[in-house]
KOLKOL-843217 format. One record per atom (N, C-alpha, C, CB): residue in one letter; x, y, z. Coordinates in steps of 0.1 Angstrom, whole numbers, plus 2048, in hexadecimal, padded with zeros to 3 digits. Glycine has a CB too. Example, Ala and Ser with C-alpha at 12.3 -4.5 7.8 and 13.67 -1.06 7.14 Angstrom:
2
a8847C784E/a87B7D384E/a8847DF84E/a8717D385A/s8807EA847/s8897F5847/s88180084F/s88D7FA839/
END
This chain:
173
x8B7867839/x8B285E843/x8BE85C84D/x8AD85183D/x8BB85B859/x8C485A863/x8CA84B861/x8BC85B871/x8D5848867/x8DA83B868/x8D0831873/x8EA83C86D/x8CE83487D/x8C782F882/x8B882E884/x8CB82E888/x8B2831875/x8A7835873/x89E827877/x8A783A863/x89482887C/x88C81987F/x87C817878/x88A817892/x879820872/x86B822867/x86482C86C/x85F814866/x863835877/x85F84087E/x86284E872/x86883F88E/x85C85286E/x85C85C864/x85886D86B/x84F856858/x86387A866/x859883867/x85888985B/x85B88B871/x853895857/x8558A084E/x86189F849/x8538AB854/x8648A583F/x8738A683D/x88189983B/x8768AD84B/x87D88D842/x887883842/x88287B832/x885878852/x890875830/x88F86B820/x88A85C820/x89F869819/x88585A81B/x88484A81C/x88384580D/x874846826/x88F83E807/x89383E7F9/x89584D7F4/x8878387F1/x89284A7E9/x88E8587E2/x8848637E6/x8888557D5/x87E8637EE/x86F86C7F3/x8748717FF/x85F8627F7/x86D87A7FF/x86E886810/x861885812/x87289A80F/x86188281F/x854881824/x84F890829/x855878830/x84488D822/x83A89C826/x830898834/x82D8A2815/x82888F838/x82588A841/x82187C845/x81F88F845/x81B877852/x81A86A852/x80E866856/x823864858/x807865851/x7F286584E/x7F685B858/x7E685F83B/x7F784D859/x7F584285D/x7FB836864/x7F2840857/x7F882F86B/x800825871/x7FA81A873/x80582987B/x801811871/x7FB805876/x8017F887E/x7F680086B/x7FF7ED87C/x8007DF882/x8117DB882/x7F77D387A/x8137DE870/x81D7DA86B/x8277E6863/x8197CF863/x8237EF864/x8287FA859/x81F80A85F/x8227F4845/x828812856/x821821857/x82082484C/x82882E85E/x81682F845/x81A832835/x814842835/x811825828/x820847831/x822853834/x81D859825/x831855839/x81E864823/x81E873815/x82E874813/x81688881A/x82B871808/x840876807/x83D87F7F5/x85285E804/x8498837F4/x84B88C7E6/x8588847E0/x84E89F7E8/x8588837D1/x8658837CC/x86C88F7C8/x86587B7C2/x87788A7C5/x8828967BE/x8798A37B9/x88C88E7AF/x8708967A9/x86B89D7A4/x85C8A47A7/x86E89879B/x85A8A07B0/x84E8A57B6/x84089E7B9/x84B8AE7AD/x8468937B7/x83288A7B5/x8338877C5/x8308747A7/x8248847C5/x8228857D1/x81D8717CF/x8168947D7/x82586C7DC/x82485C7E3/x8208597EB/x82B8557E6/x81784F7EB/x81884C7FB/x82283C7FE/x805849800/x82B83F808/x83083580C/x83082D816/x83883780B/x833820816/x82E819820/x83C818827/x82780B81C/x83F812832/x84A80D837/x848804843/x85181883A/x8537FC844/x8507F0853/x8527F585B/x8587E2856/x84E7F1866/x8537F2873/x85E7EC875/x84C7ED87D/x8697F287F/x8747E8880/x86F7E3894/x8897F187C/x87A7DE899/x87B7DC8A5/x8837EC8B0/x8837CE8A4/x8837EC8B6/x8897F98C0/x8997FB8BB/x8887F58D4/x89D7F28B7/x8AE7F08B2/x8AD7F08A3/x8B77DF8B8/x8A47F589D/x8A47FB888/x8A77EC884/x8B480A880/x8A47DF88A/x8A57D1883/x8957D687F/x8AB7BF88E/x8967CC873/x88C7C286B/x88A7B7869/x88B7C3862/x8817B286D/x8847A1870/x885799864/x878799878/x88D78C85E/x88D789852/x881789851/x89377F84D/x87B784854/x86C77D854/x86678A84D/x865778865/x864794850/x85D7A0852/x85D7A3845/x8627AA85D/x8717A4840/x8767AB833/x8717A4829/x8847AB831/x871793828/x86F78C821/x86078D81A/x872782828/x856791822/x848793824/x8417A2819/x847796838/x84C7A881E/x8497B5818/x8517BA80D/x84A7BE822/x8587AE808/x8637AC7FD/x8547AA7F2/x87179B7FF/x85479C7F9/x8447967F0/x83B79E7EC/x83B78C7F7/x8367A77FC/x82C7AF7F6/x82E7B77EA/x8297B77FF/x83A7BD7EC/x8417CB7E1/x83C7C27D5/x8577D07E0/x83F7B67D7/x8437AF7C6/x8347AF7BE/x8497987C6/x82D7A67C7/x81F7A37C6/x8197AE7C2/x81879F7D1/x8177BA7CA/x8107C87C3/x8147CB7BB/x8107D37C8/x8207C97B5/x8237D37A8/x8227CA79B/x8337DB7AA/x8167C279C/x8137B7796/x8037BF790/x8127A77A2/x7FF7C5798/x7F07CB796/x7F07DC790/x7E87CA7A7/x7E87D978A/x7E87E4782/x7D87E7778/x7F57E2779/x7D47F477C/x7C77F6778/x7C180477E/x7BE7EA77B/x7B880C77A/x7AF81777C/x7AE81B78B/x7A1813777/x7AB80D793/x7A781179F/x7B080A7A6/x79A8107A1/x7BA8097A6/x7C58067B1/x7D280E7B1/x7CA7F77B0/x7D88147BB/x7E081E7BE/x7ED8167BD/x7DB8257CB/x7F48167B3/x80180B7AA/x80A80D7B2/x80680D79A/x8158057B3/x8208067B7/x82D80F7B2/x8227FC7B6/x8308187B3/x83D8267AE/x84781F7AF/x83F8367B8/x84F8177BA/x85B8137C2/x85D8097CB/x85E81B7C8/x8658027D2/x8668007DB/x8747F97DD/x85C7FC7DE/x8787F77EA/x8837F37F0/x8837EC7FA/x8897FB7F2/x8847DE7F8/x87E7D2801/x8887CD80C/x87A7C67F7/x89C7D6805/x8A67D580A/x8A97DD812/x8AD7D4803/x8A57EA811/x8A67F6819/x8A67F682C/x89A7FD814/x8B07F982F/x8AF7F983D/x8A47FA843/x8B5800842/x89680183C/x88C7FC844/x8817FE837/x889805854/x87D7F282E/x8797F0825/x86B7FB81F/x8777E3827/x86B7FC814/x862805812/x85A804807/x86680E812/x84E807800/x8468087F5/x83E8137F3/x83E7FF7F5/x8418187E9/x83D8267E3/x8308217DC/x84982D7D9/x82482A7DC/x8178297D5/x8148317D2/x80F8267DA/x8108337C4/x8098407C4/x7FB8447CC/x8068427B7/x7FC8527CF/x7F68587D7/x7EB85C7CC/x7FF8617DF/x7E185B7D8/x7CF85F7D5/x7CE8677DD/x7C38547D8/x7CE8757D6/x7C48817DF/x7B88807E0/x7C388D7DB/x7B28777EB/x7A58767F0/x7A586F7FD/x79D86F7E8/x79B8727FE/x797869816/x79685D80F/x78186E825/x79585581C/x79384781B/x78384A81B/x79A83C827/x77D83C814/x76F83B815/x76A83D822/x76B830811/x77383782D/x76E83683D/x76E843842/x77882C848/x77984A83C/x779859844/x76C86383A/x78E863843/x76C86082D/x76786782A/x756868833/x76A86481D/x754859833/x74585883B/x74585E848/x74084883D/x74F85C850/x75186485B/x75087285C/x75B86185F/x755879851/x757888854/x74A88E84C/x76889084E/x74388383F/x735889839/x72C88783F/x73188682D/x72B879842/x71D870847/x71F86783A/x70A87A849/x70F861840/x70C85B833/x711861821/x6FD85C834/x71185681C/x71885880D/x70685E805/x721844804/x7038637F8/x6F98667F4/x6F785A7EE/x6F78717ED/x6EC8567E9/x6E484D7E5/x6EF8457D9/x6D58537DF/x6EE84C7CD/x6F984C7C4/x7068457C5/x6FD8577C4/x70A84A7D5/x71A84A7D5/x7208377D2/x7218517E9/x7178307DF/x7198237DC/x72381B7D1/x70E8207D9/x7168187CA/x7158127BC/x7238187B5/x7058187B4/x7228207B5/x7338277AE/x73E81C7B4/x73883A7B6/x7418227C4/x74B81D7CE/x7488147C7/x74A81C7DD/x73E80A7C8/x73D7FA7CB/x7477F67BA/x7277F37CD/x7427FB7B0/x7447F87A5/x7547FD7A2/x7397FC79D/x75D8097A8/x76880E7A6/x7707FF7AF/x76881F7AC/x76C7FD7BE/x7717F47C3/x7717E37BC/x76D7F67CE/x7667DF7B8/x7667D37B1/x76D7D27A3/x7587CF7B0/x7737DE79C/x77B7E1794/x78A7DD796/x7787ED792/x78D7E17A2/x7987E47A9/x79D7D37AE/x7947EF7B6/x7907CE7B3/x7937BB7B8/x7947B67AB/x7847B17C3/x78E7B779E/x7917B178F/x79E7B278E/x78B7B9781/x7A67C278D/x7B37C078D/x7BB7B4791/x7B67CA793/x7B87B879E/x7BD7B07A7/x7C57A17A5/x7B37AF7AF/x7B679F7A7/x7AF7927A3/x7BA78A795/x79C79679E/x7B879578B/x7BF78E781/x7CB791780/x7BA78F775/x7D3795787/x7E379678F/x7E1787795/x7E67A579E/x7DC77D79B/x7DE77579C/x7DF7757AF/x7E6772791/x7D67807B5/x7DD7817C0/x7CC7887C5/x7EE78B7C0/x7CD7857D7/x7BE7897DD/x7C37917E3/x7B57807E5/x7BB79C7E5/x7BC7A57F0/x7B67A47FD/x7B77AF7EB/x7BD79C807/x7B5796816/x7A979F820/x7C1794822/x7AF7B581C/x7AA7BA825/x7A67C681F/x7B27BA831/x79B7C5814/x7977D0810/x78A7D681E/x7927CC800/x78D7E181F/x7857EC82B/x7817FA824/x7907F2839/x7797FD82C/x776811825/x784816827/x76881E832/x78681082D/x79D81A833/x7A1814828/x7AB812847/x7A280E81F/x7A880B815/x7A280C806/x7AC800819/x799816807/x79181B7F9/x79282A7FA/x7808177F9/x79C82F7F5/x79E83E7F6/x79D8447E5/x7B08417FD/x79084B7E3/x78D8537D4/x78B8487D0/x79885D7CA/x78783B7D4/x77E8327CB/x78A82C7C2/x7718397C3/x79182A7CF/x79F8237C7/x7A681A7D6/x7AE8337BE/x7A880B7D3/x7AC8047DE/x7BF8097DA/x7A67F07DE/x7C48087E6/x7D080C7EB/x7D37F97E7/x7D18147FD/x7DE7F77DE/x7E27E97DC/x7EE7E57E9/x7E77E77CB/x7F47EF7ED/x8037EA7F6/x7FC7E3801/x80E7F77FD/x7FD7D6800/x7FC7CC80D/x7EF7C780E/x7FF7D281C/x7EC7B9819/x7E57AF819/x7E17A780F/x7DE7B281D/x7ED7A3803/x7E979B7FD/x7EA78B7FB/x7E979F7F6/x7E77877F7/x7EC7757F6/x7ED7757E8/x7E07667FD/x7F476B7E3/x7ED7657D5/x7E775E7D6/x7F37607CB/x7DF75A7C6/x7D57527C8/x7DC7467CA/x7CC7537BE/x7D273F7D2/x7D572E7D1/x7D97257CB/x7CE7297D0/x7D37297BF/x7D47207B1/x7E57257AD/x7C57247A2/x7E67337AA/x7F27367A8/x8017317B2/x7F07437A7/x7FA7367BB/x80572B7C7/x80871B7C2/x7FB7277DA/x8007197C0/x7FF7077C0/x8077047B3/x7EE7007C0/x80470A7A9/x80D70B79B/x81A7117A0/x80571578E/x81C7187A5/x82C71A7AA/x8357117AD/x82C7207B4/x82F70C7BA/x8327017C0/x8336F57BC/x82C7017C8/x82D6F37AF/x8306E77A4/x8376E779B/x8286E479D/x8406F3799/x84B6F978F/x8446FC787/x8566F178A/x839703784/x832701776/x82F710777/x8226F5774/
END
């Protein structure tokens, strides 16, 4: 990785341990690219955005410190677990394992309609996936068809804890 790397990824460059093979996606707050390790497994990693000058705003790091922590709290069948991450890293990062499959949204786009069948599966692979969740002690704010890929939610980001668990925190308890 360059020194003045700012979260902008291509082919070929490192981010931690992983080489990025490509970069499917982008968004609001982050990109999350295909990367490989040493040993070969294939990740998908997230990374922040920085500002035009490769800062990260505390605010930002702090945020996505939590997130790292929070996800790798969940664990089950249908959520795509946490491999890594680096919350310190000049431009922070989280490794996930990778799902060879479309998202539900693309998949509808490029088939059409799902068969009769398909539903009920999705529905039941994804309500699997919020149990997890759920009993990590943490909500998932922004489940979408973009975030159901092979009937497995992607866990890196948009979560809160629960309420109740906040509130017990915050009481020393």
């Amino acid at each position: 990785m360059q020194e003045g790397w700012t979260g902008s990824v291509r082919p070929g460059e490192q981010i931690g341990p992983y080489t990025v093979l490509a970069e499917p996606a982008g968004g609001g707050m982050g990109r999350v690219c295909l990367a490989r390790s040493r040993g070969g497994r294939t990740v998908a990693v997230k990374t922040l955005l920085t500002s035009d000058d490769g800062i990260v705003a505390p605010e930002d790091r702090r945020r996505f410190a939590r997130e790292a922590a929070l996800a790798q709290r969940v664990q089950g069948p249908f959520t795509a677990g946490i491999v890594a991450a680096d919350a310190e890293a000049r431009v922070p990062w989280i490794a996930t394992e990778y799902i060879p499959a479309p998202s539900l949204r693309d998949l509808v786009v490029s088939q059409g309609p799902l068969p009769a069948e398909a539903p009920p599966w999705i529905a039941a692979g994804t309500a699997e996936a919020l149990v997890g969740i759920h009993a990590a002690g943490l909500v998932h704010r922004d489940v979408k068809p973009s975030d159901i890929p092979g009937n497995e939610i992607q866990i890196s980001g948009d979560f809160t804890r629960n309420e109740a668990d906040a509130l017990v925190e915050e009481l020393g308890g």
